[in-house]
C-alpha positions as CSV (number, residue, x, y, z in Angstrom):
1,X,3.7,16.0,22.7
2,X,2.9,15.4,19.0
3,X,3.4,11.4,20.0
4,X,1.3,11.4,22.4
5,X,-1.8,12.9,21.0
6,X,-1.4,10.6,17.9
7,X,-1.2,7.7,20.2
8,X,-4.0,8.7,22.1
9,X,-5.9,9.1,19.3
10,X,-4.7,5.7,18.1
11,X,-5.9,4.2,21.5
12,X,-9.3,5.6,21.2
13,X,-9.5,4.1,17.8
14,X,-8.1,0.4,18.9
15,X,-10.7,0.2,22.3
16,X,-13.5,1.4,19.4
17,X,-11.7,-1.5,17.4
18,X,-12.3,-4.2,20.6
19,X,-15.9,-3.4,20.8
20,X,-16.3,-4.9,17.4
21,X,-16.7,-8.5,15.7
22,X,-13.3,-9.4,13.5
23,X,-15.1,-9.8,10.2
24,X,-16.8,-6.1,11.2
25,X,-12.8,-4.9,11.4
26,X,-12.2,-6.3,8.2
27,X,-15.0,-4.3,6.8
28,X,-14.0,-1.3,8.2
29,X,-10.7,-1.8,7.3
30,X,-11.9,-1.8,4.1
31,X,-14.1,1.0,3.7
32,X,-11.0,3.1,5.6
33,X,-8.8,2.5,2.9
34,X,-11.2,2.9,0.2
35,X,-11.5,6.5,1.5
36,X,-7.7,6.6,1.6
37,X,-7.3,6.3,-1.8
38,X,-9.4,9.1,-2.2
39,X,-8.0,11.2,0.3
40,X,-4.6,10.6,0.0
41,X,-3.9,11.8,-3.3
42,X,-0.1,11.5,-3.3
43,X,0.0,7.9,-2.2
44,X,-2.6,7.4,-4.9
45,X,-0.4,9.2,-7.9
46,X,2.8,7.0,-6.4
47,X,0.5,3.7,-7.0
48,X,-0.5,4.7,-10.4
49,X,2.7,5.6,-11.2
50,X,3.9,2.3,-10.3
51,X,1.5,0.4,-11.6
52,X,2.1,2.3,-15.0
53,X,5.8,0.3,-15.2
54,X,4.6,-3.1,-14.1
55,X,1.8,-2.8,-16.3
56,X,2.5,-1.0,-19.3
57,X,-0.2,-3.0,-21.7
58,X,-3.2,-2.7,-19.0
59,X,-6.0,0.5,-19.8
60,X,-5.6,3.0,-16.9
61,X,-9.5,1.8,-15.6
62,X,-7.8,-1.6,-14.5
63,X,-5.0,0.3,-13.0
64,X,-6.9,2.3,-10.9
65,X,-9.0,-0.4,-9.9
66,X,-6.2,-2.2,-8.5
67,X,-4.4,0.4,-6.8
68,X,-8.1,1.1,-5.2
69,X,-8.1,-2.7,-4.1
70,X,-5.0,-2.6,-3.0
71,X,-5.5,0.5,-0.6
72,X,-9.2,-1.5,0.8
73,X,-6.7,-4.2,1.6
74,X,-3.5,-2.3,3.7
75,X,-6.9,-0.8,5.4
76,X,-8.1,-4.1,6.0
77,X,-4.9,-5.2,7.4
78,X,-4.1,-2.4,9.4
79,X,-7.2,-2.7,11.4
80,X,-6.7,-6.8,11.6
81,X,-2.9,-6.0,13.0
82,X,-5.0,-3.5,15.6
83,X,-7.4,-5.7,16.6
84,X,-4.7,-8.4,17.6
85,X,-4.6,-8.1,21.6
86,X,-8.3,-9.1,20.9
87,X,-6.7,-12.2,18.7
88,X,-7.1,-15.9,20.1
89,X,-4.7,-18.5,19.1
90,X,-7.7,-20.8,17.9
91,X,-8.8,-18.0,15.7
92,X,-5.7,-18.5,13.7
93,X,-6.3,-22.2,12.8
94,X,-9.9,-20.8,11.5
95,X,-7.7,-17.9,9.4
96,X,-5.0,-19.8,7.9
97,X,-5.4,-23.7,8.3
98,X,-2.8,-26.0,9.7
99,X,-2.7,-27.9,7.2
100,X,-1.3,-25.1,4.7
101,X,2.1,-24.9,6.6
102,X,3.5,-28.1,6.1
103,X,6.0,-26.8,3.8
104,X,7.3,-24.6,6.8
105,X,7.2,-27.3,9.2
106,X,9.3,-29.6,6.6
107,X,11.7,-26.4,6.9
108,X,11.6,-26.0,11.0
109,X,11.7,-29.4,10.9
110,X,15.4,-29.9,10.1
111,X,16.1,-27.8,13.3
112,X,18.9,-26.4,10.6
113,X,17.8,-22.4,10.8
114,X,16.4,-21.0,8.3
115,X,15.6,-17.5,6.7
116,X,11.5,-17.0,5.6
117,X,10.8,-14.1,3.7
118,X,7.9,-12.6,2.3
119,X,6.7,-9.4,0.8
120,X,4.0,-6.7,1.7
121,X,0.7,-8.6,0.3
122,X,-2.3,-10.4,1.6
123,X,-1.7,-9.2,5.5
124,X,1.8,-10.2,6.3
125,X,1.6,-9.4,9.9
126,X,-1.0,-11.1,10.6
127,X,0.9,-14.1,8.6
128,X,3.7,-13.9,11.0
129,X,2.0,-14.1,14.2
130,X,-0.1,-16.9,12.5
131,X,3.5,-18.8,11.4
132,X,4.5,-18.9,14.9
133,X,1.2,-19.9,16.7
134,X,0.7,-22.3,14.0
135,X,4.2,-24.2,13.9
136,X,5.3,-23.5,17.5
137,X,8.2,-22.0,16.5
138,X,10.2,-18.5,17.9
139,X,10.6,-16.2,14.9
140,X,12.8,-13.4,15.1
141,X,10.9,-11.0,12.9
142,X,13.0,-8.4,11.8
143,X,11.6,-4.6,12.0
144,X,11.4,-1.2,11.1
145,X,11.4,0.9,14.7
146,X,8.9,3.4,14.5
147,X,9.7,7.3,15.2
148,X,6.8,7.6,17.5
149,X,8.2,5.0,20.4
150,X,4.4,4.5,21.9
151,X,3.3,3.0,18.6
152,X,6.8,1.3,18.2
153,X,5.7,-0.4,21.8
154,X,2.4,-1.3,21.3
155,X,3.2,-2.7,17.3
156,X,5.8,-5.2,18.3
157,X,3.8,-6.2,21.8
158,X,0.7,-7.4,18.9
159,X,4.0,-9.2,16.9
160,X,5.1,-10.9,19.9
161,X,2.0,-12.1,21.3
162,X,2.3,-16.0,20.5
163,X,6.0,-16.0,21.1
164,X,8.1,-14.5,18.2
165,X,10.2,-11.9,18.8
166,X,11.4,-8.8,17.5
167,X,14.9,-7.3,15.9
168,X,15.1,-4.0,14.8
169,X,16.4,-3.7,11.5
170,X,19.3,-1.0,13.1
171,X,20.8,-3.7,15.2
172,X,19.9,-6.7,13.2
173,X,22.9,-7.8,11.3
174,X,24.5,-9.5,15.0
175,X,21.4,-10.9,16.1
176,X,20.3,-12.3,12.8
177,X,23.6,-14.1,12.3
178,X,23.6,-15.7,16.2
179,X,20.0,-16.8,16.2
180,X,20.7,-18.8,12.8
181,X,24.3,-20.1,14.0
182,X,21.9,-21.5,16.5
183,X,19.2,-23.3,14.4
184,X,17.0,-20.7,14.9
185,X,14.7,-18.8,12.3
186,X,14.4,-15.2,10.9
187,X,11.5,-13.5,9.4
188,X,11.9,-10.8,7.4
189,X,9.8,-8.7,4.6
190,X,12.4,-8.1,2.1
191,X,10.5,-5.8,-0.8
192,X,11.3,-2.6,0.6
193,X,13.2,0.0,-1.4
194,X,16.8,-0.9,-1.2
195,X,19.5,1.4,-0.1
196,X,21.5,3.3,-3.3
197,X,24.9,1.3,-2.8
198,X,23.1,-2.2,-2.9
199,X,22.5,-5.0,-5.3
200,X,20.5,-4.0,-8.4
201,X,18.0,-6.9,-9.6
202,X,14.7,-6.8,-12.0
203,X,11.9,-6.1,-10.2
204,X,8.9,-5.8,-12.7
205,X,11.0,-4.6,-15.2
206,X,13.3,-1.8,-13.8
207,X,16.4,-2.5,-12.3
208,X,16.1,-1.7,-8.7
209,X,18.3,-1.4,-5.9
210,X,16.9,-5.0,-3.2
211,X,18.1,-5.1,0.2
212,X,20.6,-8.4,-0.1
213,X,20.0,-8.9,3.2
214,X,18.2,-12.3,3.1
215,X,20.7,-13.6,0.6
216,X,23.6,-12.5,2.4
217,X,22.2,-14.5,5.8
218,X,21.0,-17.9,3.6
219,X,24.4,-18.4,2.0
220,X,26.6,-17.1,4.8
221,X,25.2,-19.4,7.7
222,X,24.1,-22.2,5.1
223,X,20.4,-22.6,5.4
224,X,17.6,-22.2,3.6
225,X,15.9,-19.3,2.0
226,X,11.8,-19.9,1.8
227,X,9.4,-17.5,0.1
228,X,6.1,-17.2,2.3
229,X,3.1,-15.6,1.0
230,X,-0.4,-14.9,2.3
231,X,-3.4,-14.3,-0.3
232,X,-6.4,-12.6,1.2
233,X,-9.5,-14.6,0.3
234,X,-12.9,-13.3,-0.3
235,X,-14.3,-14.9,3.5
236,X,-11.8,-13.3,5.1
237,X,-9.2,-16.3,5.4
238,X,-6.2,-16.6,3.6
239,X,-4.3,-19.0,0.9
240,X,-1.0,-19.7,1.9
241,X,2.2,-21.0,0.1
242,X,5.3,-21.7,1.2
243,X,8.3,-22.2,-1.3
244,X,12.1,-23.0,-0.4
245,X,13.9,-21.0,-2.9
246,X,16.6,-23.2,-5.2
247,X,20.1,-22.5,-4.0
248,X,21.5,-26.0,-3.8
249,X,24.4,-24.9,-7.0
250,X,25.2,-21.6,-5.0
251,X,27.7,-23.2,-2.5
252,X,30.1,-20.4,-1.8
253,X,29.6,-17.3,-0.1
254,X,30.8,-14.6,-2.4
255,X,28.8,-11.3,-4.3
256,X,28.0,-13.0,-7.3
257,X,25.8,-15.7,-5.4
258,X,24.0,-13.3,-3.3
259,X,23.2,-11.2,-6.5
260,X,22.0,-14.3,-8.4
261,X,20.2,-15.3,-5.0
262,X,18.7,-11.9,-4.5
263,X,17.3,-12.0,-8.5
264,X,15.9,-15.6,-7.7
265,X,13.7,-14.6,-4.4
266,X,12.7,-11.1,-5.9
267,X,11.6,-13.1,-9.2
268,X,9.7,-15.4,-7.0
269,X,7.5,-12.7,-5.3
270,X,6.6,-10.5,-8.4
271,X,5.2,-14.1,-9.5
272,X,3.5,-14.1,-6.9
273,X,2.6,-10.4,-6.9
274,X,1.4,-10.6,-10.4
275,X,-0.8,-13.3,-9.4
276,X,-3.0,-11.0,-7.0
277,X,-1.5,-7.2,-7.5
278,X,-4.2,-6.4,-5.7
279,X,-2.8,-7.2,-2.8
280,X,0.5,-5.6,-3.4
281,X,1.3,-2.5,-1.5
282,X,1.5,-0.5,-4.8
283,X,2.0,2.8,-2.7
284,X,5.2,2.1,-1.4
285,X,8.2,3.8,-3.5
286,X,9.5,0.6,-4.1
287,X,11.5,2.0,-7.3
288,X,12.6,4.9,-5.6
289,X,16.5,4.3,-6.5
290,X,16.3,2.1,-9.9
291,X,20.1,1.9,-11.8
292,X,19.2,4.7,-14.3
293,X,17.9,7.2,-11.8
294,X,21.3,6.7,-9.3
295,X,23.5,7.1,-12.3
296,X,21.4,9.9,-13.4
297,X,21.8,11.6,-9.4
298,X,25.6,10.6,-9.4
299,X,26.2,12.3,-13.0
300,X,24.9,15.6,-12.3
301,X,26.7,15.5,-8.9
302,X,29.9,15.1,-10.6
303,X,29.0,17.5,-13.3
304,X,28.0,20.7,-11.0
């Protein structure tokens, strides 16, 4: 019962959502999470806390202000992602520009496969739908299925609008591998916390546990990895940059390549990151198992 008056509630909110202009949903989105921050103080503590490690020289007036920005722009994407059955295909063009995915079409272009991976910045959803419309090409996005199955419906119909499709991350491992036996192309957002019996990598500066994932698929079916980013300008359009990662001396498929694979791609986004943290999801518990604390856990285990 609990779903369905959340998803109700979420309804009302998307038909308010229709009724409005998309540069008036940005705004909102905005001023929503600007109140968020406020609100929500334990997200806000987890940002700060964050922000603390990746920026140990920076006063705490410039941390908060980035962990404020960075809450105005998950609102601001949120209410973008919401306001996609709304979304026309021509829009897109006006959003991100053609021209700015050449890189990616180089990539699609080999009809080789390929694995693109990004990070939780700038609005990456919107950046995926835009990737397909944009280079006519059928991603399979792999996802996180939601615990409320109405919202978990109504999400991945917005992803798949202008023909990408969806694998959830349970059941992904299969599908993954046969779509890029077949040429085809995975999305996938790869800076989530990573499980505690993964690879450990630097990730601004604490050794954190990284989903492999995208390593793992790149070497083992032979085709490209590709950072994609999306940087939120001031108009309300986006920046966009598209980088293969450098893998050409990695030819084998073993651990130590997808660990040194794995550092290279999560080194490539905390450049990016640290070029707009703004637009970082800060409040994610990205360093919720680093080395120290796992060892830490797996000491006092064996001492009690």
């Amino acid at each position: 019962m609990s779903h369905k008056i959340e998803f109700a509630l979420f309804k009302a909110l998307q038909w308010i959502l229709m009724l409005m202009p998309f540069k008036s949903v940005q705004r909102f989105g905005a001023g929503l999470g600007l109140a968020a921050y406020y609100l929500i103080a334990s997200r806000r503590r987890i940002a700060l806390d964050n922000l603390r490690h990746a920026f140990p020289d920076l006063p705490l007036s410039d941390l908060r202000a980035i962990a404020k920005r960075s809450s105005m722009n998950y609102g601001t994407t949120l209410m973008e992602f919401f306001w996609v059955p709304a979304l026309k295909g021509e829009m897109l063009d006006e959003i991100f520009r053609p021209p700015q995915f050449s890189n990616m079409k180089e990539v699609v272009g080999r009809g080789k496969g390929g694995v693109f991976l990004t990070g939780h910045i700038g609005n990456w959803e919107l950046f995926a739908i835009a990737s397909g419309w944009i280079t006519k090409t059928n991603f399979a996005i792999i996802v996180q299925t939601q615990s409320n199955k109405y919202f978990d419906e109504v999400i991945n119909k917005g992803r798949t609008k202008f023909g990408n499709r969806v694998v959830p991350m349970g059941i992904s491992i299969r599908e993954v591998l046969k779509t890029l036996h077949q040429g085809g192309f995975v999305a996938v957002a790869g800076d989530q916390s990573g499980a505690k019996e993964g690879v450990y990598v630097d990730f601004f500066g604490r050794n954190v546990a990284t989903h492999q994932g995208p390593a793992v698929f790149a070497l083992k079916c032979k085709v490209p990895l590709v950072l994609v980013i999306s940087f939120r300008r001031p108009d309300g359009t986006f920046d966009v940059e598209i980088n293969e990662i450098p893998a050409s001396d990695l030819t084998e498929f073993n651990d130590e390549n997808v660990l040194e694979l794995t550092r290279r791609h999560t080194s490539a986004l905390e450049a990016a990151i640290r070029r707009q943290p703004d637009q970082w999801l800060w409040m994610h518990r990205r360093w919720k198992n680093t080395w120290e604390s796992v060892q830490k856990e797996l000491e006092e285990t064996q001492g009690a």
